[in-house]
PDB file of N, CA, C and O in Angstrom, chain B, residues numbered from 101:
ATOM      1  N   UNK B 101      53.692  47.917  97.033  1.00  0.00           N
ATOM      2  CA  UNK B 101      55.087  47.867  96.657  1.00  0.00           C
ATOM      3  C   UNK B 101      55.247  47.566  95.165  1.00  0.00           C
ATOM      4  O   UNK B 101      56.153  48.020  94.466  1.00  0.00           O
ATOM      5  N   UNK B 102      54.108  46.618  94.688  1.00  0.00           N
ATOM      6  CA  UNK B 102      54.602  46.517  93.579  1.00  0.00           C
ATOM      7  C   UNK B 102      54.179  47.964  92.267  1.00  0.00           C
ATOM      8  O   UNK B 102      54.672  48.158  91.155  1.00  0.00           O
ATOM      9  N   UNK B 103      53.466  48.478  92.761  1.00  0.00           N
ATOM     10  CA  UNK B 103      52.862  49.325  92.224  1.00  0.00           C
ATOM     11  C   UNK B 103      53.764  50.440  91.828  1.00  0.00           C
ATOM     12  O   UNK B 103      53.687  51.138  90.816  1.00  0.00           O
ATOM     13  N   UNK B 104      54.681  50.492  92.850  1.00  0.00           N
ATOM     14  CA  UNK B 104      56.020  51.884  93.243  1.00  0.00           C
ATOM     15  C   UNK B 104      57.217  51.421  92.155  1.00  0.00           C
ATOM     16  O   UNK B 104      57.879  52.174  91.440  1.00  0.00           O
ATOM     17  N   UNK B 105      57.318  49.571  92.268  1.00  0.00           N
ATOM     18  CA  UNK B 105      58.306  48.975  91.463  1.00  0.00           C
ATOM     19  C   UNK B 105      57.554  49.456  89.994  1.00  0.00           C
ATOM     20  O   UNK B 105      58.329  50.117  89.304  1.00  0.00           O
ATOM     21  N   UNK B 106      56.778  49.340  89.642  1.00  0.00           N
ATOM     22  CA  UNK B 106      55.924  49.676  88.476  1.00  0.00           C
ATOM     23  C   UNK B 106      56.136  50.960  87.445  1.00  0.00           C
ATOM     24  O   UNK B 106      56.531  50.957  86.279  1.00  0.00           O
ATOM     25  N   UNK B 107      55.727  52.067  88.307  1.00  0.00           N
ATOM     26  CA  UNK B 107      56.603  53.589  88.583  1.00  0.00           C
ATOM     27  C   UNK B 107      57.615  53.582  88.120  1.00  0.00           C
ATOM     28  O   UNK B 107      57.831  54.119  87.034  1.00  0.00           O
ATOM     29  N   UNK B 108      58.712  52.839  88.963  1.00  0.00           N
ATOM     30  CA  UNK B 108      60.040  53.259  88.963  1.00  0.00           C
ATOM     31  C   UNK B 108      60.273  52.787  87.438  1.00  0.00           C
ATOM     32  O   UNK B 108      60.972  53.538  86.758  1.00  0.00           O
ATOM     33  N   UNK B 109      59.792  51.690  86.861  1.00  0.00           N
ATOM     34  CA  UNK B 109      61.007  51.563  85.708  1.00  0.00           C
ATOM     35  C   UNK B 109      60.150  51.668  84.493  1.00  0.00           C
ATOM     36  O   UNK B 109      60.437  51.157  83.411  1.00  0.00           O
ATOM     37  N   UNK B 110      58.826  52.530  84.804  1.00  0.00           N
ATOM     38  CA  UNK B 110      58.122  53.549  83.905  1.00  0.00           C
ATOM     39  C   UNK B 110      59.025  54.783  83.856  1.00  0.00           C
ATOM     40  O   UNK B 110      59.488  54.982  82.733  1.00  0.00           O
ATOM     41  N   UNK B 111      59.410  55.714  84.853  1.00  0.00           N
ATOM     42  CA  UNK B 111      60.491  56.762  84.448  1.00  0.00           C
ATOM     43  C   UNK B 111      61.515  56.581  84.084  1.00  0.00           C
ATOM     44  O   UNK B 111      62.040  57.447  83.384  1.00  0.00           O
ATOM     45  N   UNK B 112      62.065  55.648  84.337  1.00  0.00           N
ATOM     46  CA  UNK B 112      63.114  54.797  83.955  1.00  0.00           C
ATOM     47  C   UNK B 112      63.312  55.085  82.574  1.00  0.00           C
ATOM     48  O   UNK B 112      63.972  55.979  82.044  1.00  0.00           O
ATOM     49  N   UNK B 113      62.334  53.782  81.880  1.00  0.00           N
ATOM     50  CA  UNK B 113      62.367  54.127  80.476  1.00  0.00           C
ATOM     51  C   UNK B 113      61.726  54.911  79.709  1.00  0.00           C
ATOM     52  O   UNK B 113      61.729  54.785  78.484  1.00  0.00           O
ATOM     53  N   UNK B 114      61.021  55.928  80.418  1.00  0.00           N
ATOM     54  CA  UNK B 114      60.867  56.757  79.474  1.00  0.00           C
ATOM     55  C   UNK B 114      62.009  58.389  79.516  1.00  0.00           C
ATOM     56  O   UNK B 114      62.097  59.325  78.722  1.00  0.00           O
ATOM     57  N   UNK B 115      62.817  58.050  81.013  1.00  0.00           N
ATOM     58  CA  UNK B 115      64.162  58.723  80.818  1.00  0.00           C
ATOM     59  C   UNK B 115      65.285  58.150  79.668  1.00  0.00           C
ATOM     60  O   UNK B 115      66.182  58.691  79.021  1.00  0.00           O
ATOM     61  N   UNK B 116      64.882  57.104  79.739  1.00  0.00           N
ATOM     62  CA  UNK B 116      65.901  56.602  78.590  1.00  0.00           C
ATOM     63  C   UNK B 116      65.934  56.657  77.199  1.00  0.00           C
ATOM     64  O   UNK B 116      66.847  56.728  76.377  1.00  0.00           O
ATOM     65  N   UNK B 117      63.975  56.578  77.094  1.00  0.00           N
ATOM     66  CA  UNK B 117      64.016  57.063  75.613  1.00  0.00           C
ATOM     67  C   UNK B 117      64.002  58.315  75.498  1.00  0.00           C
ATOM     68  O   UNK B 117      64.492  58.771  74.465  1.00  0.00           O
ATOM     69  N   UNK B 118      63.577  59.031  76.267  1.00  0.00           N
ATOM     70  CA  UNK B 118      63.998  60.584  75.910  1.00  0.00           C
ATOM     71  C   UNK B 118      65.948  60.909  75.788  1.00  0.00           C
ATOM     72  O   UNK B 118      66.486  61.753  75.071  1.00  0.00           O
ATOM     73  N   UNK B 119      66.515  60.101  76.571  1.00  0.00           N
ATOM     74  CA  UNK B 119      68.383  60.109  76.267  1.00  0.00           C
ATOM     75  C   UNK B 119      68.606  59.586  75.060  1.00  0.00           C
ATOM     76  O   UNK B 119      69.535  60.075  74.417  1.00  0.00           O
ATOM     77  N   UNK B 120      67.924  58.624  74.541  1.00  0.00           N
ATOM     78  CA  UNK B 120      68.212  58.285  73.113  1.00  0.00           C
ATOM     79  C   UNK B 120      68.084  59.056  72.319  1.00  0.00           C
ATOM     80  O   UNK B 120      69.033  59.143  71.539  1.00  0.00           O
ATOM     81  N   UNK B 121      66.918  59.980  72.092  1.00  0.00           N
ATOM     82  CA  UNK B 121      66.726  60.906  71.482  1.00  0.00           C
ATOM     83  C   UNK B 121      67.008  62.148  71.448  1.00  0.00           C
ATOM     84  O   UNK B 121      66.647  62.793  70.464  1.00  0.00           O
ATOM     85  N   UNK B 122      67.748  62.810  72.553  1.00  0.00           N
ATOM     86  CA  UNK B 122      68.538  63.446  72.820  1.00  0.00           C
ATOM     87  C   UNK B 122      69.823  63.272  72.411  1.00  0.00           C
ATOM     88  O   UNK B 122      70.276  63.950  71.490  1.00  0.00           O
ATOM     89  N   UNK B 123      70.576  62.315  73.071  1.00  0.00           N
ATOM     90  CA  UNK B 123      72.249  62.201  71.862  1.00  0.00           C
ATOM     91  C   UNK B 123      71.749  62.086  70.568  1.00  0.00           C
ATOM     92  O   UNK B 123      72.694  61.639  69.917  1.00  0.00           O
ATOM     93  N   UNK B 124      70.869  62.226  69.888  1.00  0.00           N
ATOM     94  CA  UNK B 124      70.739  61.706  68.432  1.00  0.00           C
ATOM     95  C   UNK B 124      70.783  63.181  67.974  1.00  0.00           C
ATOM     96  O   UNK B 124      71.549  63.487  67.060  1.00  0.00           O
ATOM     97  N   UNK B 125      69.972  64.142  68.583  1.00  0.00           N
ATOM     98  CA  UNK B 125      70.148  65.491  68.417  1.00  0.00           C
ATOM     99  C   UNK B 125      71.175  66.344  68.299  1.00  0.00           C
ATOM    100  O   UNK B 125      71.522  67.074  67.371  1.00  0.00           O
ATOM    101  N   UNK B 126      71.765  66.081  69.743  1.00  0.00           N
ATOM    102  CA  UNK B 126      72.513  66.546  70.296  1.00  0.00           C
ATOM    103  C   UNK B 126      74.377  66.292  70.446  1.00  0.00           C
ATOM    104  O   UNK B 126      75.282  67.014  70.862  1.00  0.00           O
ATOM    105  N   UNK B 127      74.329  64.924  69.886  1.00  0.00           N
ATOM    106  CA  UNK B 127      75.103  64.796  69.852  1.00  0.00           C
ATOM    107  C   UNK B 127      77.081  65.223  68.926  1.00  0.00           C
ATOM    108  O   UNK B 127      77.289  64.872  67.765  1.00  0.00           O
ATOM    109  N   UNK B 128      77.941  65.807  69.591  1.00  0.00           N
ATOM    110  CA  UNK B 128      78.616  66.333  69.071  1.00  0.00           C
ATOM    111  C   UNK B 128      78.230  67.723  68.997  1.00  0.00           C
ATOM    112  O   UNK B 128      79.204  68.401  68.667  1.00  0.00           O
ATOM    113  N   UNK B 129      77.184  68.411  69.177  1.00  0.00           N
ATOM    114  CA  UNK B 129      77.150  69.746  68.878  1.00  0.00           C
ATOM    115  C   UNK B 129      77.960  70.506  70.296  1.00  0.00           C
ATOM    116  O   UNK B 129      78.546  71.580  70.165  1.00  0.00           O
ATOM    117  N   UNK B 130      77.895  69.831  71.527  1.00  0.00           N
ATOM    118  CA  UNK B 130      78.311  70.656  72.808  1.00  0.00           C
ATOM    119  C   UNK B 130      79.517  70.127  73.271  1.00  0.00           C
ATOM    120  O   UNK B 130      79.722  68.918  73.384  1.00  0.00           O
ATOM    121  N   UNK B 131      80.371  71.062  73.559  1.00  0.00           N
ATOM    122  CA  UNK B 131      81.706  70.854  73.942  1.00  0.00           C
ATOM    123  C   UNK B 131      81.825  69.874  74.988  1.00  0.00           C
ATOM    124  O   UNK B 131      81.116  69.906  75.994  1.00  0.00           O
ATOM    125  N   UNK B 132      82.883  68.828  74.728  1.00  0.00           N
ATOM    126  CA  UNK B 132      82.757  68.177  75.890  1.00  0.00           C
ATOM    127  C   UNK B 132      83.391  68.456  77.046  1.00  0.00           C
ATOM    128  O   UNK B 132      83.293  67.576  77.901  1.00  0.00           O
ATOM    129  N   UNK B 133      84.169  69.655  77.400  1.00  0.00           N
ATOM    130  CA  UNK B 133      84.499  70.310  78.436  1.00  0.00           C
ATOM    131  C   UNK B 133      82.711  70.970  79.072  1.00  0.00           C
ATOM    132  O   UNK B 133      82.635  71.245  80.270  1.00  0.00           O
ATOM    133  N   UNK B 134      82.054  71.066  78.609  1.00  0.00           N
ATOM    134  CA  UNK B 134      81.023  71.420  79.239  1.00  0.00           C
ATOM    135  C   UNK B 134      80.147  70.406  80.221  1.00  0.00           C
ATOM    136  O   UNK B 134      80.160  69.196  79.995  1.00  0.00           O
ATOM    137  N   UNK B 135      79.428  70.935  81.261  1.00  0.00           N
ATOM    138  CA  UNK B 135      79.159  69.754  82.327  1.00  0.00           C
ATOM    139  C   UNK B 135      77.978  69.417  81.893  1.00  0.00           C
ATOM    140  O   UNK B 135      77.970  68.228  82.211  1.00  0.00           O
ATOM    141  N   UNK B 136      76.641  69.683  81.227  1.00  0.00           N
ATOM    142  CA  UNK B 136      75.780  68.541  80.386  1.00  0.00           C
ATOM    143  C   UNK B 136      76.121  68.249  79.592  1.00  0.00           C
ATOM    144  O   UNK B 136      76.188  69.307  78.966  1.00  0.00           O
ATOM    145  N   UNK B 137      76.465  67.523  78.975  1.00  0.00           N
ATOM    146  CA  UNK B 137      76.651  67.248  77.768  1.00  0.00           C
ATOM    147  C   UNK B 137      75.999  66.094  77.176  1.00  0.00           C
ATOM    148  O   UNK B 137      75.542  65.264  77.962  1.00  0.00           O
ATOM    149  N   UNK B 138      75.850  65.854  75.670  1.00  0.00           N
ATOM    150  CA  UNK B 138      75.363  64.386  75.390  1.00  0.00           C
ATOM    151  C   UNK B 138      76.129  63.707  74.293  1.00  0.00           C
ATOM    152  O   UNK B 138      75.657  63.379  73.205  1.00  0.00           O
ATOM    153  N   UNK B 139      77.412  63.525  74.714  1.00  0.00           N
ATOM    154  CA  UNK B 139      78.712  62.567  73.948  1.00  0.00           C
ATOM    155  C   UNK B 139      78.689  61.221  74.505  1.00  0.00           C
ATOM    156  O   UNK B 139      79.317  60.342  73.915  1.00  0.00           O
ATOM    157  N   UNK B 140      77.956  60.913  75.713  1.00  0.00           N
ATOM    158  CA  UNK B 140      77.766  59.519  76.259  1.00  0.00           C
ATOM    159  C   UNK B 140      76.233  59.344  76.369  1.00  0.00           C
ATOM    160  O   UNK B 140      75.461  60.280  76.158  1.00  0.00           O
ATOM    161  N   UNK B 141      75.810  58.031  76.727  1.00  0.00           N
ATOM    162  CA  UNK B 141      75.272  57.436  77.415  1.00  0.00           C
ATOM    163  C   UNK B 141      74.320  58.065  78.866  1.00  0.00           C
ATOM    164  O   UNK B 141      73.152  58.342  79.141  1.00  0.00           O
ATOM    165  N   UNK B 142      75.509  58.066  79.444  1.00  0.00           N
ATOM    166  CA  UNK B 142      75.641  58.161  81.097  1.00  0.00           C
ATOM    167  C   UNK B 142      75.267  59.671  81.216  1.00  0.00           C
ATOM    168  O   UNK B 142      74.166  60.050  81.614  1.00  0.00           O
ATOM    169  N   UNK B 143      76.604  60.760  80.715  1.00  0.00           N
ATOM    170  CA  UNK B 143      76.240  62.094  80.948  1.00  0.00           C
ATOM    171  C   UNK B 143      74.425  62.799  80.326  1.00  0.00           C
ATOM    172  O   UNK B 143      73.746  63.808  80.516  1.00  0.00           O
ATOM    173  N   UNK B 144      74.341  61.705  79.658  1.00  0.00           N
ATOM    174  CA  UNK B 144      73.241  62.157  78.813  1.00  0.00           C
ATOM    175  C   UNK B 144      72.003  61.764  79.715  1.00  0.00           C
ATOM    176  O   UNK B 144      70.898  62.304  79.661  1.00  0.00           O
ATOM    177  N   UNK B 145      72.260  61.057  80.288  1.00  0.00           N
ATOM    178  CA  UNK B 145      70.748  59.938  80.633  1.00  0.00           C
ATOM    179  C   UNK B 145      70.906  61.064  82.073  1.00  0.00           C
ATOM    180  O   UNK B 145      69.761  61.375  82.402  1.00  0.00           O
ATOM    181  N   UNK B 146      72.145  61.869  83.169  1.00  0.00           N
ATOM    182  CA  UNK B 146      72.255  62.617  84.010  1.00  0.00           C
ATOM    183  C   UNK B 146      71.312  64.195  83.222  1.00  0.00           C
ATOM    184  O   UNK B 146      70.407  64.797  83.800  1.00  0.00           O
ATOM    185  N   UNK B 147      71.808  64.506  81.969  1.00  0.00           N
ATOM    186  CA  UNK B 147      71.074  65.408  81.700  1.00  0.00           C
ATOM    187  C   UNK B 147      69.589  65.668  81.798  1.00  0.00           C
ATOM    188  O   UNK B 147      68.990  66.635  82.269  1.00  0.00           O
ATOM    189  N   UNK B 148      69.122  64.493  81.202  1.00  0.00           N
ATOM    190  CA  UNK B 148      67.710  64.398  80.893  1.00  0.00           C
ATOM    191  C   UNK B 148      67.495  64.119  82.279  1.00  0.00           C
ATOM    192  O   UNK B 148      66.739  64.986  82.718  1.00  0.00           O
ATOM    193  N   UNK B 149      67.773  63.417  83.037  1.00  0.00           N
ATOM    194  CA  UNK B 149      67.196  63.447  84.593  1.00  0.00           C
ATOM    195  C   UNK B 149      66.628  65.026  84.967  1.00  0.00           C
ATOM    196  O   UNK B 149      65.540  65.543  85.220  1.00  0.00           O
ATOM    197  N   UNK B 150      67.967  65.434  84.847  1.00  0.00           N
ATOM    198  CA  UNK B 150      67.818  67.031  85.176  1.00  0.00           C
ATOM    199  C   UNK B 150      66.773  67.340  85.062  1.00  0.00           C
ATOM    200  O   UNK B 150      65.884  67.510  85.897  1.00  0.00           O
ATOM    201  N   UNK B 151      66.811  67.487  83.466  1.00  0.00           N
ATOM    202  CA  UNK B 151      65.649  68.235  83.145  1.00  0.00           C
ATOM    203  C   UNK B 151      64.449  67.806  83.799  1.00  0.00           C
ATOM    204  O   UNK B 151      63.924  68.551  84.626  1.00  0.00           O
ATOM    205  N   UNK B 152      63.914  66.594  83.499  1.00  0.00           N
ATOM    206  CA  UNK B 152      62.731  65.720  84.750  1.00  0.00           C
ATOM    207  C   UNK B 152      62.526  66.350  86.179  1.00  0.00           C
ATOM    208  O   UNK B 152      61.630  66.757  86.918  1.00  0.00           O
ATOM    209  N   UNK B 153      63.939  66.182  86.125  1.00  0.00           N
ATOM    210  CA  UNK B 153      63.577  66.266  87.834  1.00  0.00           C
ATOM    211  C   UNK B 153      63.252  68.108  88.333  1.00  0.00           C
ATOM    212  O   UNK B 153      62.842  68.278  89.481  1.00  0.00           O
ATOM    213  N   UNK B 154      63.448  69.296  87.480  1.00  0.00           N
ATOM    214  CA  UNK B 154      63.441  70.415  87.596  1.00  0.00           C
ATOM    215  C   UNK B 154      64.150  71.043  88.426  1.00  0.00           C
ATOM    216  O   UNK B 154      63.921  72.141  88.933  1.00  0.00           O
ATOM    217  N   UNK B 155      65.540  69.946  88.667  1.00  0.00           N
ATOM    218  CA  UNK B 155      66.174  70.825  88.986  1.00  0.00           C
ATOM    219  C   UNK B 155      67.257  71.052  88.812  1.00  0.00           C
ATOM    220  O   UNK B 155      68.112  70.168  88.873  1.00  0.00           O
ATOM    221  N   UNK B 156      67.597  72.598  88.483  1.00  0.00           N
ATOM    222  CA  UNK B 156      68.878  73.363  87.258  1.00  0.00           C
ATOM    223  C   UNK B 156      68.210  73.218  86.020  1.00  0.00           C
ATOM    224  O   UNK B 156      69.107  73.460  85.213  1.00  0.00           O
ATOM    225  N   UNK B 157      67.064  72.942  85.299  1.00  0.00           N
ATOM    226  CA  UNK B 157      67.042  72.010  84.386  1.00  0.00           C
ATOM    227  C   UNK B 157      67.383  73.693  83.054  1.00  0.00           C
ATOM    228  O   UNK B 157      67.332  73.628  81.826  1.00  0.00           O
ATOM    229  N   UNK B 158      67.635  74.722  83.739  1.00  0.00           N
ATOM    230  CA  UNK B 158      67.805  76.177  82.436  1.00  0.00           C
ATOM    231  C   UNK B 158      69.043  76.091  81.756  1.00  0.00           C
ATOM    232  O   UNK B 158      69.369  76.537  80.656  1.00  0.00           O
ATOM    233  N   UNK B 159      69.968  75.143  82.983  1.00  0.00           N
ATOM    234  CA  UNK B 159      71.545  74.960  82.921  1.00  0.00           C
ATOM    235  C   UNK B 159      71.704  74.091  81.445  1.00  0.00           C
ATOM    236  O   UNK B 159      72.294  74.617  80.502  1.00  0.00           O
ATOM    237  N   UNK B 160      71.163  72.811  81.342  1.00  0.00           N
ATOM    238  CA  UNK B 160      70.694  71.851  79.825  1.00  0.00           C
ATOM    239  C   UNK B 160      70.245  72.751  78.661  1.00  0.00           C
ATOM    240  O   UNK B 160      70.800  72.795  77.563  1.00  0.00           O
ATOM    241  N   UNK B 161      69.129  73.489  79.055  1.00  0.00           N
ATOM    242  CA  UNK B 161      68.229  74.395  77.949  1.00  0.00           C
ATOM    243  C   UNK B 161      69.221  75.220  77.312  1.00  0.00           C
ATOM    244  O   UNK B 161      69.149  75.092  76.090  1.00  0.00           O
ATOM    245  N   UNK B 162      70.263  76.145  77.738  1.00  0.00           N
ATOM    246  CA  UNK B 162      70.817  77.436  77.690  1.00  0.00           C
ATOM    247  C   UNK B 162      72.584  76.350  77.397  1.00  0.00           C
ATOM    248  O   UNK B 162      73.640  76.971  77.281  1.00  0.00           O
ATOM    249  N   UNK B 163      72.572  75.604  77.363  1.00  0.00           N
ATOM    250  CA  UNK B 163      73.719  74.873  76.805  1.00  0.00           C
ATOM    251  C   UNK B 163      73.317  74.506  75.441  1.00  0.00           C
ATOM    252  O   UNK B 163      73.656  75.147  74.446  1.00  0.00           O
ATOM    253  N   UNK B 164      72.653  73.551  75.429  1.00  0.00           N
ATOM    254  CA  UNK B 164      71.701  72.858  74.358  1.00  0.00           C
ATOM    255  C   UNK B 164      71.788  74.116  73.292  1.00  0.00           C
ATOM    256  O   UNK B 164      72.570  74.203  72.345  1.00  0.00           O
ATOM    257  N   UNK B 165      70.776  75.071  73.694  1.00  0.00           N
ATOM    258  CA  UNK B 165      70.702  76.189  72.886  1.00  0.00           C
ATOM    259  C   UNK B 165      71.677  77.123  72.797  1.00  0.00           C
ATOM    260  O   UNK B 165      71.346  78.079  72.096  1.00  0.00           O
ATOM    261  N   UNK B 166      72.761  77.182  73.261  1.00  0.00           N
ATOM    262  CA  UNK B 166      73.818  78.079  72.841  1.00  0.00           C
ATOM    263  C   UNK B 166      74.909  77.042  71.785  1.00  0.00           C
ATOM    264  O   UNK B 166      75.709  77.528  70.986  1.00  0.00           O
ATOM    265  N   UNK B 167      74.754  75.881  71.961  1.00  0.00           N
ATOM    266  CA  UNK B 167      75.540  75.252  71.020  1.00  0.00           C
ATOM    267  C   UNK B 167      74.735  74.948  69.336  1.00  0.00           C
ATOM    268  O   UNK B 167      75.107  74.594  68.218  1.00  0.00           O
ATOM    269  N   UNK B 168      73.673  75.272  69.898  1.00  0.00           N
ATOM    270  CA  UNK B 168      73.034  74.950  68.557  1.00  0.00           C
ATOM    271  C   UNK B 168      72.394  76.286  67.997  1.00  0.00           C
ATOM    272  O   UNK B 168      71.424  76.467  67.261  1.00  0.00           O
ATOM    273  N   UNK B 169      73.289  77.169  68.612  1.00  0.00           N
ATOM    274  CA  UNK B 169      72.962  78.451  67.391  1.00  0.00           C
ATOM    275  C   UNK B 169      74.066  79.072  66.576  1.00  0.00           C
ATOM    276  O   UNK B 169      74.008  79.908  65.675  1.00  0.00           O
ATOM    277  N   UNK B 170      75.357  78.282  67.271  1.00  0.00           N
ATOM    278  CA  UNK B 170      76.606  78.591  66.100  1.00  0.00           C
ATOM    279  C   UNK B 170      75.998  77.640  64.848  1.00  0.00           C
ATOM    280  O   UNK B 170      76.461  77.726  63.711  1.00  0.00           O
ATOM    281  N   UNK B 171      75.167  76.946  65.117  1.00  0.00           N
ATOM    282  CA  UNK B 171      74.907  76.049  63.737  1.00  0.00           C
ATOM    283  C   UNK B 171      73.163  76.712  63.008  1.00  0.00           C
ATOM    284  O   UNK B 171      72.499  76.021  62.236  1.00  0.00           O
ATOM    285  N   UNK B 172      72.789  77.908  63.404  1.00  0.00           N
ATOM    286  CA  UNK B 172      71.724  78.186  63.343  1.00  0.00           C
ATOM    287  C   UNK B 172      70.341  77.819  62.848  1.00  0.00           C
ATOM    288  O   UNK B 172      69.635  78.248  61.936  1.00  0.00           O
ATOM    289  N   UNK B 173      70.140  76.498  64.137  1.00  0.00           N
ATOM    290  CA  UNK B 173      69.065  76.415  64.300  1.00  0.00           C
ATOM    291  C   UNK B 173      68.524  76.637  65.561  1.00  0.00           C
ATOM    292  O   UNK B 173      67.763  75.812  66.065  1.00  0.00           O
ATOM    293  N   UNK B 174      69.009  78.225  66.425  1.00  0.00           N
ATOM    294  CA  UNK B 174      68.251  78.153  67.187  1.00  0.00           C
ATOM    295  C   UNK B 174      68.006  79.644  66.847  1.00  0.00           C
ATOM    296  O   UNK B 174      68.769  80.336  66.173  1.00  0.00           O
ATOM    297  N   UNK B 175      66.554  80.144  67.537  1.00  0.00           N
ATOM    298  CA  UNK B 175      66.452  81.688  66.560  1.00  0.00           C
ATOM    299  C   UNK B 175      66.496  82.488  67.922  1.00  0.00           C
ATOM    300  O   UNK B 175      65.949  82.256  69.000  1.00  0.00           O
ATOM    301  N   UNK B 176      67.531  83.752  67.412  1.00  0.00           N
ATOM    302  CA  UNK B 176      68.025  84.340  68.597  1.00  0.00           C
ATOM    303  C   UNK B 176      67.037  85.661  69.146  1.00  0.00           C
ATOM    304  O   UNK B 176      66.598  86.610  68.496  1.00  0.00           O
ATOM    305  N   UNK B 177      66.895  85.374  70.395  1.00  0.00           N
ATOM    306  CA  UNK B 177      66.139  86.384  71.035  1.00  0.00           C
ATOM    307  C   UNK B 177      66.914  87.534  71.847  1.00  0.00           C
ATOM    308  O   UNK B 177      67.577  87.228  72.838  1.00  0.00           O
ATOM    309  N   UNK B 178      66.838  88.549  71.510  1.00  0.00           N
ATOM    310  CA  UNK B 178      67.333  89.849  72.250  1.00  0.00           C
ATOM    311  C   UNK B 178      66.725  89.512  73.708  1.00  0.00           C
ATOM    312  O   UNK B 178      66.883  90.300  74.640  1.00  0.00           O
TER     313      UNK B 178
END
């Protein structure tokens, strides 16, 4: 048991530092009418789960990257 407790708040924080570093990126570039987004905390730390957890995680990628090519840094592929 304790081993599982161990685990758990190993993904934990390393979901969290990956959300930190994510709004730092990300932040303000994606509409906040959009459903990932990273203007909070909360929606952000739900994003990065996503992505972790694999699932939807193209839904984050293809947001992420469509907001950050009106600012072009993302390089566009036909």
């Amino acid at each position: 048991m304790y081993a599982l407790a161990n685990m758990l708040l190993f993904l934990l924080l390393i979901n969290y530092i990956a959300t930190l570093i994510s709004i730092q990126l990300l932040r303000g570039d994606i509409a906040a009418s959009t459903s990932p987004n990273f203007n909070n905390l909360w929606n952000a730390f739900l994003a990065i789960y996503q992505v972790f957890s694999s699932e939807n995680w193209t839904t984050v990628l293809y947001t992420a990257a469509g907001a950050e090519l009106s600012l072009g840094q993302t390089p566009v592929v036909a």
